[in-house]
N, C-alpha and C positions, 0 to 999 in steps of 0.2 A: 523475581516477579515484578518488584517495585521500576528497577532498571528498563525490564520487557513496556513495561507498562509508560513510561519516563520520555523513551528514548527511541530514536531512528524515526521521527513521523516526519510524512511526506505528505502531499497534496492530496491523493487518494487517499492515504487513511484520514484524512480531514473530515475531507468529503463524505465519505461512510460513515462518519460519525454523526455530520450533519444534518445526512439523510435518513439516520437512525433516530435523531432526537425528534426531524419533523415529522416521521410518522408516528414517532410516538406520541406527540401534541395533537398529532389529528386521533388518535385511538383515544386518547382521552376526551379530548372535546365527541366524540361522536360515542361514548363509555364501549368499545367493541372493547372484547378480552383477547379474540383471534389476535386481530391487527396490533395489540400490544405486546405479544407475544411474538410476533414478528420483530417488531420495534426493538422488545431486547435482544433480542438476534441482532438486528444491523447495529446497537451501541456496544454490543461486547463482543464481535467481530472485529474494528478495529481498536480497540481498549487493550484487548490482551494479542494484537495484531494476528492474528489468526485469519486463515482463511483456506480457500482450493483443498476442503476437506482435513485440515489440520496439518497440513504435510509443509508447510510456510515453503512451498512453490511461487508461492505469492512474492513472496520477499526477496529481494535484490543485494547483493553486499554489494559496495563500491573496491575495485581491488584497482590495490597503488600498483605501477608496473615501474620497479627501479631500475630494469635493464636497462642497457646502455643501446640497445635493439633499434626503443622507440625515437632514438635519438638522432638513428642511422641513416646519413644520405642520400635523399632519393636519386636515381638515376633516369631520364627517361631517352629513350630512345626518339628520330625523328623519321617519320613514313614519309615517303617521299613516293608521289605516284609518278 
């Protein structure tokens, strides 16, 4: 959990986080219970990075490709009209 929590954040789960705290600032300064309620929803959405229903759809790995494939000589051909 601590790791989940630690690690992999990106510019969108910044942002979600950001956008969680300032509606939380406004549910407070205006005392709504609704809109805080909401507010913990957008802080612990990206906290426990969570999202698109829990199915972390959301989430991206970076995958290393070591073949030797990406490495391979483009060829291209010339058209000639």
């Amino acid at each position: 959990m601590k790791q989940a929590i630690l690690n992999n954040w990106n510019f969108s789960r910044a942002l979600r986080l950001i956008i969680g705290v300032v509606i939380l600032m406004q549910a407070i300064s205006t005392k709504d219970i609704t809109i805080g309620i909401l507010a913990l929803l957008f802080i612990m959405m990206p906290v426990l990075n969570i999202g698109c229903c829990g199915s972390g759809a959301c989430t991206y790995s970076i995958k290393k490709n070591n073949d030797n494939d990406s490495q391979k000589e483009t060829t291209y051909e010339e058209v000639v009209k």
